[in-house]
LUMTORVO-981774 format. One record per residue (C-alpha): residue in one letter; x, y, z. Coordinates in steps of 0.5 Angstrom, whole numbers, padded with zeros to 4 digits, always signed. Layout:
<nodes>
aXYZ...
</nodes>
This chain:
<nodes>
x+0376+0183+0051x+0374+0184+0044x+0369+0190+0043x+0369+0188+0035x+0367+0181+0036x+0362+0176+0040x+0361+0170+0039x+0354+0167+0040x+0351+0160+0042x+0344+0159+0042x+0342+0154+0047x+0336+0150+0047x+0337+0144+0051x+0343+0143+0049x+0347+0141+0055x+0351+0136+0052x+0353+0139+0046x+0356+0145+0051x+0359+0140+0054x+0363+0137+0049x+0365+0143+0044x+0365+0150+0049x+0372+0147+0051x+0375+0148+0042x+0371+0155+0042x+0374+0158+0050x+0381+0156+0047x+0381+0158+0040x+0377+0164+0042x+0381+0168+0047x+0380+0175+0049x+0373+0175+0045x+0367+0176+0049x+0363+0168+0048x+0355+0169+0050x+0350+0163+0051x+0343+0165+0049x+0339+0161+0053x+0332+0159+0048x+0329+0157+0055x+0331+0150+0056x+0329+0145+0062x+0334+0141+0063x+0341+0143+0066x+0344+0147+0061x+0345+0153+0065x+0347+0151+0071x+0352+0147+0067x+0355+0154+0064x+0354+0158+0071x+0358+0152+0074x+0364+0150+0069x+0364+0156+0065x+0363+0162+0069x+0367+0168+0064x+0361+0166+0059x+0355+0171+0058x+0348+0168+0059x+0343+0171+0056x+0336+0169+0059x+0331+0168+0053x+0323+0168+0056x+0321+0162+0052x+0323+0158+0047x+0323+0163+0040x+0326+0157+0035x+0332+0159+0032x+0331+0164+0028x+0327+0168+0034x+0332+0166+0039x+0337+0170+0035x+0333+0176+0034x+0331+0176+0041x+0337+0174+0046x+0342+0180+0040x+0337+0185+0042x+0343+0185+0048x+0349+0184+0046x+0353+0190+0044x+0359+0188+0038x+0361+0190+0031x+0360+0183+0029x+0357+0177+0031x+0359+0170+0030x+0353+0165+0031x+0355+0158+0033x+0351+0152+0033x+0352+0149+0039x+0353+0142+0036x+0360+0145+0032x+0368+0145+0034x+0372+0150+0032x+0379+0150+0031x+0386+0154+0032x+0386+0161+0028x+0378+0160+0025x+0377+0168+0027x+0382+0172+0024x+0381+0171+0017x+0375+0173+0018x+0375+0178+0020x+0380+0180+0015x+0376+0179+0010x+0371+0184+0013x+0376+0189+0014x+0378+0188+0007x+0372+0190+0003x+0367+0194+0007x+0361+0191+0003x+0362+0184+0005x+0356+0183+0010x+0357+0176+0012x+0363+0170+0011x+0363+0163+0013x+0368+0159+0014x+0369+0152+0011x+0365+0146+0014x+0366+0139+0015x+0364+0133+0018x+0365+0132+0025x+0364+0124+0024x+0367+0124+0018x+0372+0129+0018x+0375+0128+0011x+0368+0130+0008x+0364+0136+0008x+0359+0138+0013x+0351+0138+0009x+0349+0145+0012x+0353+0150+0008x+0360+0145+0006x+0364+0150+0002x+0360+0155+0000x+0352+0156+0000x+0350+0157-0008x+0341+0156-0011x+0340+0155-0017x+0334+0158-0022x+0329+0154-0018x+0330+0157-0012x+0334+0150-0009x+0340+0151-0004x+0346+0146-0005x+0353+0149-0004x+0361+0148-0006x+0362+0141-0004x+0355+0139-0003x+0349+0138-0008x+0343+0135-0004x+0345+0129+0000x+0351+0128-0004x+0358+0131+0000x+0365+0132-0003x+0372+0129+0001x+0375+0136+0003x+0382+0135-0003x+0383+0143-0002x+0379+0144-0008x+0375+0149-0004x+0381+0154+0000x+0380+0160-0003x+0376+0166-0002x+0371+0168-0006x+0364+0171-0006x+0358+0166-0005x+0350+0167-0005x+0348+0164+0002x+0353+0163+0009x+0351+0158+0013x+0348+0159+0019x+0351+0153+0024x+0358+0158+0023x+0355+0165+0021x+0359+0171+0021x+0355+0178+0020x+0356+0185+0022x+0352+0186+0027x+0350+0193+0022x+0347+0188+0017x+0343+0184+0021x+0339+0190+0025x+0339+0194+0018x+0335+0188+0016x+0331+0186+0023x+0334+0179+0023x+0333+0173+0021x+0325+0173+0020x+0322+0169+0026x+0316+0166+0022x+0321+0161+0020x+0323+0158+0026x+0328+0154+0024x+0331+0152+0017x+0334+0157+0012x+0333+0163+0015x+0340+0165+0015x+0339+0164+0006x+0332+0168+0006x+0338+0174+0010x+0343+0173+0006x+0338+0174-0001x+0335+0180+0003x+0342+0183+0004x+0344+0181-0003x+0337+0185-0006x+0340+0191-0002x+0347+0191-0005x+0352+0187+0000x+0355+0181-0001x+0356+0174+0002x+0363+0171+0003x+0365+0163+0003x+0374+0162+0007x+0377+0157+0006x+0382+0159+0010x+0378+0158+0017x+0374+0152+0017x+0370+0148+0023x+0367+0141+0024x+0359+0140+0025x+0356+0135+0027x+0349+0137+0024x+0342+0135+0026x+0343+0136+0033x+0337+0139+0035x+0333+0136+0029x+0334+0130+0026x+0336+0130+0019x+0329+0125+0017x+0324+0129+0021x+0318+0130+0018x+0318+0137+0022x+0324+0139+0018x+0321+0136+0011x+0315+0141+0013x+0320+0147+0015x+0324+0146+0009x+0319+0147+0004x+0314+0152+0008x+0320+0157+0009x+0324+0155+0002x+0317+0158-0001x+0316+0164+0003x+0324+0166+0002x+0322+0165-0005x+0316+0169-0006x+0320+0175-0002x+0325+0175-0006x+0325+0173-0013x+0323+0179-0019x+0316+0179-0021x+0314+0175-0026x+0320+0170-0025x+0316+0169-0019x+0310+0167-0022x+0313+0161-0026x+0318+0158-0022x+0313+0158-0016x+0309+0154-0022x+0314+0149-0023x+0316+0148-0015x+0309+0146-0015x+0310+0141-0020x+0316+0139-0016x+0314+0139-0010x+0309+0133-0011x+0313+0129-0014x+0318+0130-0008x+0313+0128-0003x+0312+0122-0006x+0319+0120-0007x+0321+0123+0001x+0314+0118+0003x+0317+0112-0001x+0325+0114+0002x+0322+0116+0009x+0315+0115+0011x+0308+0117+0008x+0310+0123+0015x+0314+0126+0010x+0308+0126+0004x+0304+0129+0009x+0309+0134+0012x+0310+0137+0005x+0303+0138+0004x+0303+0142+0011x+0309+0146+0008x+0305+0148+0002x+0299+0150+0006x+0304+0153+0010x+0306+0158+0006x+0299+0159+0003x+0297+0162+0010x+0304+0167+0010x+0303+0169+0003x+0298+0176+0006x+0305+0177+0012x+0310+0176+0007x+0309+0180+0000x+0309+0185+0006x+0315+0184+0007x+0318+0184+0000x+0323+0189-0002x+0324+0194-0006x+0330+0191-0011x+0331+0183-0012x+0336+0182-0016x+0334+0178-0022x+0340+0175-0023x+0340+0171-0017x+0342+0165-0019x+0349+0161-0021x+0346+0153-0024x+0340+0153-0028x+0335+0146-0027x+0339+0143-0021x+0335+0138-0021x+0335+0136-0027x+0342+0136-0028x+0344+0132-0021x+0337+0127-0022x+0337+0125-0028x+0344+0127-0032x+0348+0124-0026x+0351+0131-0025x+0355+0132-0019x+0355+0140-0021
</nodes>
């Protein structure tokens, strides 16, 4: 077995996901070490495991810690010098791991790599949740190569090469396991939803880099532990983007993209309650609120450093909404 590498699934009622997609990640990960955190499910995922997957490891977690504290809590016992954090809702293909693991061999400063996502359903098309590579812009919005907010790329090539990104998406996340300790993990305030870019800003405030190969890519099925349309998800999306923002962002940048994210922010909550339901207005307003209540606990947790020049489009938005530009 594999002393270098575990792969690690966080569970949470997911039988049927670890039904359908353990069968790709057991015969495409041979001589690897595959672990199951259990984020203490009800239904009968475990058993399951015990039954028809016996060589995987299941760490038991005391209660549900969502997906941010669920990591920090069950890697406490997993001993490896990288983990593969995989979502259970995800299918993986013939020779996903090792140029990976090339790529940290071949540049010690690279903390964490993510491979290409594609659509599970659409299998042309990229994947919402990290695509071709995360990237933010000035304002502080996530998008990346091959998706900009709702509007995916077909997947032509024009994303296999190999290159250094700003953010990996954590439904395929690779990271040494040096980093994640060194940076206490993921930060278990946020629960779920954009925890693995609030890590990889703080591992790029501290001087690693982040890396994108398209030399190895997986299918994700997205959304299948929260809805796309959930206004749980709108409320997590802007509560942690905020908190994320003001942990990491160079005063006084800080000051006046938050002025502006406000400003934003209000128009996004009409527009997602005229898209979706007034549920999501209201669920951007408990975001703000949110984060307004963190604000004590997260300038604790500034770092030292930020990068000031964090960003690689400036005015996103603007550009993509009212220019009709894809990029």
């Amino acid at each position: 077995m594999s002393e270098n590498l575990a792969i690690v699934i966080l569970n949470w009622n997911g039988k049927s996901w670890l039904e359908k997609f353990l069968p790709s990640v057991t015969k495409y990960s041979q001589n690897v070490d595959i672990y199951v955190i259990d984020n203490f499910s009800d239904d009968e995922s475990v058993d399951f495991l015990k039954a028809h997957f016996p060589t995987i490891k299941i760490v038991l977690n005391d209660k549900n810690y969502g997906f941010a504290g669920g990591y920090n809590e069950g890697l406490k016992h997993i001993h490896a010098e990288y983990y593969c954090l995989l979502n259970s809702d995800v299918e993986v293909t013939e020779n996903w791991i090792e140029p990976v693991l090339n790529l940290f061999k071949k540049d010690p400063e690279i903390a964490a790599v993510q491979p290409k996502i594609l659509s599970y359903h659409n299998k042309k098309y990229f994947e919402f949740a990290g695509a071709g590579g995360g990237l933010i812009d000035n304002l502080g919005y996530p998008y990346c190569r091959g998706r900009i907010f709702d509007d995916v790329e077909e997947d032509k090539g024009q994303y296999d090469d190999e290159s250094e990104i700003f953010w990996a998406s954590g439904c395929c996340f690779f990271i040494r396991s040096k980093d994640f300790w060194e940076q206490n993990g993921f930060d278990a305030r946020f629960f779920a939803h954009q925890e693995e870019i609030d890590l990889c800003w703080r591992l790029i405030n501290s001087g690693r880099k982040i890396y994108y190969t398209g030399q190895s890519k997986v299918y994700h099925v997205g959304g299948g532990t929260l809805n796309k349309q959930s206004p749980q998800k709108t409320f997590l999306n802007i509560r942690n983007n905020l908190s994320m923002m003001m942990k990491n962002l160079p005063f006084p940048h800080l000051i006046w993209v938050l002025f502006l994210r406000m400003i934003l922010d209000g128009a996004a909550a009409f527009y997602f309650a005229y898209k979706n339901g007034l549920s999501h207005l209201w669920a951007v307003l408990r975001g703000h609120f949110g984060f307004y209540a963190q604000i004590p606990g997260t300038l604790k947790l500034r770092q030292k450093n930020q990068v000031k020049k964090y960003y690689q489009t400036e005015w996103l938005i603007f550009k993509h909404f009212l220019g009709n530009k894809k990029n």
